[in-house]
N, C-alpha and C positions, 0 to 999 in steps of 0.2 A: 809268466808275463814276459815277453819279449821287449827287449835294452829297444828305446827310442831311440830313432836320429838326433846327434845333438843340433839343437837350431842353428840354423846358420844367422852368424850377424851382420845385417844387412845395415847400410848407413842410410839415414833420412835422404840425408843431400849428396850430390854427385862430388868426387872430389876429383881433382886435376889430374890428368893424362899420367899413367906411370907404368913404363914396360914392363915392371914386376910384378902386376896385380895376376890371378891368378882367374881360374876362367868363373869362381865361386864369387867374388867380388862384382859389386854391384855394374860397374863400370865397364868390365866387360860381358853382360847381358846385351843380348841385342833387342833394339827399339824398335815397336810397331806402333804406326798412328795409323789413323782410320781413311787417312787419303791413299794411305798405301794397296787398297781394298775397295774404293769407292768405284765403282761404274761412271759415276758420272763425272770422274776426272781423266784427264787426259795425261797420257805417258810425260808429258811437259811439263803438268801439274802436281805430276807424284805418284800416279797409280803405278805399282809392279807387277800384278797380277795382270793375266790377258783377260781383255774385257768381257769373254764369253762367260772368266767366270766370273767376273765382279760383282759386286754388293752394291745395291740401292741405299749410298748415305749410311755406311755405319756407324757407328757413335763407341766409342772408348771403353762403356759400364757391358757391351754385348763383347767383346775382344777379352773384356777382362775375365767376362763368367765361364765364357768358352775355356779359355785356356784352365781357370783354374778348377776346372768338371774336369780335365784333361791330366789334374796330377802336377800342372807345371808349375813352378816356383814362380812369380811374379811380383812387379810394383809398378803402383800405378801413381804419374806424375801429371803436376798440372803445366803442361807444356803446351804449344802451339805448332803444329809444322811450318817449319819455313816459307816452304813454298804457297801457305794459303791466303788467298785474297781477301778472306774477311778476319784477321786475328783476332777481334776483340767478340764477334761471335761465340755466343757458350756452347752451341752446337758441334764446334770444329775445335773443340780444345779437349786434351788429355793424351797421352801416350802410356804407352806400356810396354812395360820392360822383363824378359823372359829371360829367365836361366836356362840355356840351352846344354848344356855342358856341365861336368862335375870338374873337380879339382885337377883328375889324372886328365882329363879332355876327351872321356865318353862320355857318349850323350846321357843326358840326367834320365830322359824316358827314351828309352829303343824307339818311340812311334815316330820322334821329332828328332831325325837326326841333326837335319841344316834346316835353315830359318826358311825355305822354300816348301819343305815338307809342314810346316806349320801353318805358312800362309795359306795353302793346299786344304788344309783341314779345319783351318777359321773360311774361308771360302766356301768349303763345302758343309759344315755346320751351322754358323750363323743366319741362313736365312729358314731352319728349321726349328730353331727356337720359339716359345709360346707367342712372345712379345711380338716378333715377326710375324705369325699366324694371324695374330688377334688383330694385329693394325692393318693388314690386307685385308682381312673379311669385312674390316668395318669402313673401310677405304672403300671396296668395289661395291657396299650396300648402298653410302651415301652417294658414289655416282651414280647409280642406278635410281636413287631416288629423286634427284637433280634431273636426269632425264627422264623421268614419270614426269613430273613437275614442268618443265621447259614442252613437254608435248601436248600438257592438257592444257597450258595457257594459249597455245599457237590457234587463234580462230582466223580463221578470212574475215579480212575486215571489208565492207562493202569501200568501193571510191565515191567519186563523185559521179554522177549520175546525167 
């Protein structure tokens, strides 16, 4: 039986700015919210990703699952991005915070060196997920069925005569 990793202890709450924390510490993980990914926000807004590869609205619970399929150390907070114009929306709240780095300052997984090679691979995974599939095929059926529906109501109606 091969000696486990001992856990790392991770604190609930964020604690105050301190040059000596170490790259293991919660504190200094770097943050991803979902505006950081969104397509339909504008570089103004928050998006850092170039919009060819953005995501259609992702949500927090799809970032979280990605990453942790991926091996990475995560926690996931009930935060809001600053920059969003509806904060009390439950759609646009949550963040997630990734262990990028080990205590010496190599990367925890060789795939994710910097926080752009990660954005890179929640971009390019996220919209292959089930959840993602299932809600497009059921999206492109009911418009299809809306415009069955809108062309069989359309008669010529006679005028007045």
């Amino acid at each position: 039986m091969a000696a486990a990793a001992p856990p790392i202890n991770v604190p609930s709450q964020a604690r105050p700015w301190n040059p000596e924390f170490k790259h293991t510490d919660r504190e200094r993980w770097i943050c991803i919210y979902p505006a950081y990914l969104n397509s339909r926000k504008t570089l103004k807004e928050g998006r850092i990703v170039p919009k060819a590869k953005a995501i259609d609205n992702p949500v927090c619970a799809e970032i979280r699952d990605v990453c942790a399929a991926a091996g990475l150390t995560l926690g996931v907070e009930n935060k809001v991005y600053p920059r969003e114009m509806e904060p009390r929306d439950v759609k646009y709240r949550g963040r997630v915070r990734v262990m990028l780095k080990n205590e010496d300052g190599t990367p925890n997984v060789p795939q994710f060196p910097t926080r752009a090679s990660l954005l890179k691979y929640l971009t390019e995974t996220i919209p292959k997920l089930k959840s993602r599939q299932q809600s497009q095929s059921s999206s492109s059926q009911s418009q299809q069925q809306q415009q069955q529906q809108s062309s069989k109501g359309q008669k010529k109606k006679g005028g007045r005569k």
